[in-house]
C-alpha positions in Angstrom: 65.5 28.5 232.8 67.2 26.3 230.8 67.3 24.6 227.7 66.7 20.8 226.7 66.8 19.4 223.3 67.5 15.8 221.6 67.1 14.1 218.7 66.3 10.1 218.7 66.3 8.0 215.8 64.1 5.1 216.5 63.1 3.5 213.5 65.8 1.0 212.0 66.4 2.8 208.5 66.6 6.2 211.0 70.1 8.2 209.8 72.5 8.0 213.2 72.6 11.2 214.9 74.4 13.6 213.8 76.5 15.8 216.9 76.4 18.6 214.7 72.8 18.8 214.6 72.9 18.4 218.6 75.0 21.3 218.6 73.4 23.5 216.4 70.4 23.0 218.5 72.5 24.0 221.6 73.7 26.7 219.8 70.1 28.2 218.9 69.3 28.1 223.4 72.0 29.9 224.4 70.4 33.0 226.0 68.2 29.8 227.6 71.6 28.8 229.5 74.3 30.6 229.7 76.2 28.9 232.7 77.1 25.4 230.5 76.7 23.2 228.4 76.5 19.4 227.8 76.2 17.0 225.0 75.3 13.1 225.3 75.2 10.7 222.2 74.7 6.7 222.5 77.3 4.4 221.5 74.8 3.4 218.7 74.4 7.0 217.7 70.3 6.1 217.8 69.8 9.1 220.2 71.8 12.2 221.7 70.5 14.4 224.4 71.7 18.0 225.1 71.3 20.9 227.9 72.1 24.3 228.0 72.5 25.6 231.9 71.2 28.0 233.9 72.7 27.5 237.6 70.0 27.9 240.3 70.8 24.8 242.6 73.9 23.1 243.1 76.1 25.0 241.2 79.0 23.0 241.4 80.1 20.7 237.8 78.2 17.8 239.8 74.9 19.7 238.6 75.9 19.1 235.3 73.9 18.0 232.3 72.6 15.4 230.9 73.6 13.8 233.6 73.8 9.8 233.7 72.9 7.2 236.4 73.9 4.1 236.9 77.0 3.7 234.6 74.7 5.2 232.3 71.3 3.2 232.8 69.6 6.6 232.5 69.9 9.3 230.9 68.4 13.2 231.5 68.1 16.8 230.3 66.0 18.6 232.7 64.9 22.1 232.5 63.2 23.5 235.4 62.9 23.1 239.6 61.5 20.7 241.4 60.5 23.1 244.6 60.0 19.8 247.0 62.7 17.7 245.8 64.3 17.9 249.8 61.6 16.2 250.8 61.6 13.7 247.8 65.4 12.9 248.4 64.8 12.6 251.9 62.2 9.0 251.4 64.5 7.9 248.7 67.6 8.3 250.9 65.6 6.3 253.5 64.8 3.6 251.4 68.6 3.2 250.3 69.1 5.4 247.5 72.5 7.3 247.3 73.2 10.5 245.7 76.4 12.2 244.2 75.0 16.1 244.2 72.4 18.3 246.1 70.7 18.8 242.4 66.9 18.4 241.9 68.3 16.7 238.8 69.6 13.6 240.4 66.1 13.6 242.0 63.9 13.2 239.1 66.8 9.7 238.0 66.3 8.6 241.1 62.1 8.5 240.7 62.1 7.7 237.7 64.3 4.2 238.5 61.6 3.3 241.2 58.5 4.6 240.1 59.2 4.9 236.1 56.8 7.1 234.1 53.9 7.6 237.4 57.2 9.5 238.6 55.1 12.9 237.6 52.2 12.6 240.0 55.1 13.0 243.0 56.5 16.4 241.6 55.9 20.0 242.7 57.7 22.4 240.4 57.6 23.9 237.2 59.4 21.3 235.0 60.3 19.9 231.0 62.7 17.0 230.7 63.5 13.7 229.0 64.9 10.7 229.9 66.5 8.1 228.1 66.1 4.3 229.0 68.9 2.1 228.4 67.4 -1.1 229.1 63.7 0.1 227.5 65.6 1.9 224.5 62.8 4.4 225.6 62.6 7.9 225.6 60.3 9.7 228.6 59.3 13.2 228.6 57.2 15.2 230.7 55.8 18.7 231.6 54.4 20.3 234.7 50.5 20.4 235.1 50.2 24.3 233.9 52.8 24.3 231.3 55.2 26.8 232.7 58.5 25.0 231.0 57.7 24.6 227.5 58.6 21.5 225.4 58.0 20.7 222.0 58.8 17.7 219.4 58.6 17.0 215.5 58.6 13.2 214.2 59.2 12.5 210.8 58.0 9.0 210.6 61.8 8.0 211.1 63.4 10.5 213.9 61.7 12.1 216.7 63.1 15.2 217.8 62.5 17.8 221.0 63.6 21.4 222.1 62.8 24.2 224.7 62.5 25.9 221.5 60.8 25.4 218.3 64.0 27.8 216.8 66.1 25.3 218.2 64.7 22.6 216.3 64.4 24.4 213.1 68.4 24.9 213.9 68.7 21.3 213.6 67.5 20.8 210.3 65.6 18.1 209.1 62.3 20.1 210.3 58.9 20.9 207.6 58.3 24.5 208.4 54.8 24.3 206.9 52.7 26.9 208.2 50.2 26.2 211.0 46.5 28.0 210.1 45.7 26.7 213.8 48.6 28.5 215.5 48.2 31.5 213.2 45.0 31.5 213.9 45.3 31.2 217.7 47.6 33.9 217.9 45.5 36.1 215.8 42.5 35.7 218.2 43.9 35.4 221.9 47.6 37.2 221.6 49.0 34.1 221.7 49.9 30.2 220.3 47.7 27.9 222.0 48.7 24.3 223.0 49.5 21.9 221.0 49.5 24.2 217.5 53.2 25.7 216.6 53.0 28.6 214.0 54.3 25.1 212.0 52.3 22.1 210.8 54.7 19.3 211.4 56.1 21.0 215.7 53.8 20.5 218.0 54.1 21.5 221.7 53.7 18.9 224.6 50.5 20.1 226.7 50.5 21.2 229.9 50.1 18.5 232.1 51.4 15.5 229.9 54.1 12.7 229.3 54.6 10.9 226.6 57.1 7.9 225.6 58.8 6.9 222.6 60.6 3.7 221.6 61.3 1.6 218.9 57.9 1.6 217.7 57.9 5.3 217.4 55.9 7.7 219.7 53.2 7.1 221.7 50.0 9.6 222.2 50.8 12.6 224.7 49.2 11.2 227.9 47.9 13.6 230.3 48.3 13.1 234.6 46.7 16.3 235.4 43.8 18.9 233.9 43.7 22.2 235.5 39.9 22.6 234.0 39.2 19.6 235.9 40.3 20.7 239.2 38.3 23.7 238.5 35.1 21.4 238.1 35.7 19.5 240.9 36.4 22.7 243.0 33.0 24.0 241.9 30.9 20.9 242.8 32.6 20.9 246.0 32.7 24.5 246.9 35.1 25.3 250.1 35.0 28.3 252.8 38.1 29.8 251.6 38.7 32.6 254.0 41.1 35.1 253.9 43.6 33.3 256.6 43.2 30.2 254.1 44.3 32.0 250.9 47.3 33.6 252.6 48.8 30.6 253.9 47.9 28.5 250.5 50.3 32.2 248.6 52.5 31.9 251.4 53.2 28.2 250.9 53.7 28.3 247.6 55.8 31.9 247.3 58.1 29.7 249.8 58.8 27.3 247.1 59.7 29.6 245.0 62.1 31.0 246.9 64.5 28.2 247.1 67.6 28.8 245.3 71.4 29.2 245.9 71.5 32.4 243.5 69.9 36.0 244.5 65.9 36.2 244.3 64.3 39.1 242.6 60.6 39.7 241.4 58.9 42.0 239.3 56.4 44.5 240.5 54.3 46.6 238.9 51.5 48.5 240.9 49.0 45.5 240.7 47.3 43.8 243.7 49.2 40.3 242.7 53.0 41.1 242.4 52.3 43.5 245.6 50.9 41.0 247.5 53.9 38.4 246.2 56.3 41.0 247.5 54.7 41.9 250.6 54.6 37.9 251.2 58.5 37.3 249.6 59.8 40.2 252.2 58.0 38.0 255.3 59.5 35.1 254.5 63.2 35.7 253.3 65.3 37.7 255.6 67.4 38.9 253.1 66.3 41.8 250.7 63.9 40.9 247.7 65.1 42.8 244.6 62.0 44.3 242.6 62.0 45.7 239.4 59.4 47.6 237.6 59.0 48.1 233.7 58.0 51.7 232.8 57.1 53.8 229.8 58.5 57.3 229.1 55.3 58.1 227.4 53.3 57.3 230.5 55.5 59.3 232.8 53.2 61.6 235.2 49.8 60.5 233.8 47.2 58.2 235.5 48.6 55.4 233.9 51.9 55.6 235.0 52.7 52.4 237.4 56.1 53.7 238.7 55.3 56.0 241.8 52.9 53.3 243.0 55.7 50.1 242.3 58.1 52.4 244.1 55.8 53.3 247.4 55.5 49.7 247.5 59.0 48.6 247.3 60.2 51.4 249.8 57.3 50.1 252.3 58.3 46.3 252.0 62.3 47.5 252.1 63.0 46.1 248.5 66.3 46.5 246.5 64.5 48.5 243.9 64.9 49.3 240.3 62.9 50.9 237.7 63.3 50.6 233.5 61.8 53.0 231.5 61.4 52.4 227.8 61.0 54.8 225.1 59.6 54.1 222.0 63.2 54.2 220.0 63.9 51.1 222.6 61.7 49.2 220.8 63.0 49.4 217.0 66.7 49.3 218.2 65.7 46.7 219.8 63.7 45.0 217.5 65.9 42.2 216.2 67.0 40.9 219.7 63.2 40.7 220.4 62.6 39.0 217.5 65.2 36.3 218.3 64.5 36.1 221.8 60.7 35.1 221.7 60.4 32.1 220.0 56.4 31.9 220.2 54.8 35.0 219.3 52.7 36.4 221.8 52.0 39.8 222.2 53.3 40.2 226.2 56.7 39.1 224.9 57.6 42.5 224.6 57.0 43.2 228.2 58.4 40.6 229.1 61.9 40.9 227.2 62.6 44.5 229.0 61.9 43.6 232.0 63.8 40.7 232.0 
């Protein structure tokens, strides 16, 4: 997890960007990125990108963001990890490109110079960025097809702005905080805000499975590459045999993926059939120990619903480095400010979430 965020002023009476702003917004994703930082700004102050880290490959200072190609050609603030980008610097190496790190960052520059904005379609991951065009005087963004990085954006008619975080671009300034009915009422109804709404009128969030561009003529339309519901429709009218061999490969394949990193891996269990079976399949694959952790509640503690004793029967069969949390209820209003801060889109697993993590 990190954090992304820039501001670019594309209309010609737009105010040049201000750094201050840029770090203001940095300074609102710190808990996003805690390894770095990094601040870009054009010579024309029309646009200025910035990144807050979180090191999970190549953790050296050539991982750095926003990180530049070609003498600056291209710009990018990434947040997320491209799980095939081996094999994806492996054909562009072949074809002649050269690379200066062993980041999935340099990656997505490299794609986006020979295949531009169709770049998307190649990716597997879990993914937000933008990247600035030079030559275009274009700004590219992107998120993967189920919306597991989040991205949003405000435009003004004059500036157009984006963040990891909608408090991040409220930190900036310059934002109408106008209440959303949609995204009140979205959370109101499911538990949590739905795509595109904000809790805000004028921030929208970028949905899952879309780019979008913006140049000198302002932003285009979100434009979407893939459609999860689709898939779905197209799986039904062409139903499969999907056997049990089948769907453990498909989770093993994928739990694979997820496992590649150059920091310690760790998953959380709780005495459900999905994170067991994502342990049981995480301990098969990497031969060093998976750590688990499980969120419990003191109130809970030697009743029925009490997921504990089961999370730890399952960690001690699979050989995890196990840890339990419980929470008591005084956890939760000592706590209460730092969760407050810390989820940025109400939704009412957040507080699960926040513990655990």
């Amino acid at each position: 997890m990190c954090g992304i965020a820039g501001v670019f002023g594309y209309a010609k009476n737009s105010p040049p960007v201000d750094v201050g702003c840029l770090k203001k917004m940095n300074g609102a994703m710190l808990s996003r990125g805690p390894d770095g930082q990094g601040t870009w700004k054009s010579d024309d102050n029309k646009i200025g990108l910035t990144h807050r880290r979180l090191s999970i490959l190549d953790l050296s200072k050539s991982g750095a963001q926003p990180m530049q190609f070609k003498k600056g050609r291209l710009i990018i603030t990434y947040n997320g990890e491209i799980y095939n980008f081996r094999e994806l610097r492996k054909n562009l190496k072949a074809n002649g490109h050269q690379f200066l790190s062993n980041s999935d960052t340099e990656v997505l520059l490299h794609l986006y110079d020979k295949y531009k904005l169709s770049m998307v379609n190649m990716l597997r991951g879990m993914f937000a960025f933008a990247i600035f065009d030079q030559e275009k005087k274009g700004l590219f963004l992107a998120r993967d097809e189920f919306g597991i990085k989040p991205l949003y954006y405000a435009d003004d008619g004059y500036s157009f702005r984006f963040a990891s975080q909608v408090k991040a671009l409220i930190a900036g300034g310059d934002i109408d905080t106008t209440r959303s009915a949609a995204g009140e009422a979205g959370f109101y109804v499911w538990g949590y805000v739905p795509d595109p709404w904000t809790m805000f009128k004028q921030v929208h969030s970028l949905p899952a499975g879309n780019t979008m561009w913006v140049d000198l003529n302002g932003a285009q339309k979100p434009r979407q590459y893939f459609d999860v519901a689709q898939e779905y429709r197209k799986a039904a009218e062409q139903p499969k045999i999907f056997d049990g061999e089948l769907l453990r490969d498909a989770l093993k394949d994928t739990i694979k993926h997820h496992l590649i990193s150059d920091v310690p891996v760790g998953t959380f269990l709780s005495a459900g059939l999905d994170s067991a079976t994502i342990v049981g399949l995480a301990s098969e694959i990497r031969e060093q120990k998976i750590r688990t952790v499980t969120l419990a509640f003191d109130r809970f503690e030697g009743t029925k619903f009490d997921e504990a004793q089961t999370a730890e029967k399952i960690a001690t069969h699979y050989g995890t480095s196990h840890q339990t949390i419980r929470v008591k209820g005084s956890d939760f209003l000592n706590e209460y400010e730092k969760l407050c801060n810390a989820m940025d889109q109400p939704s009412i697993d957040g507080v699960n979430t926040y513990f655990i993590s």
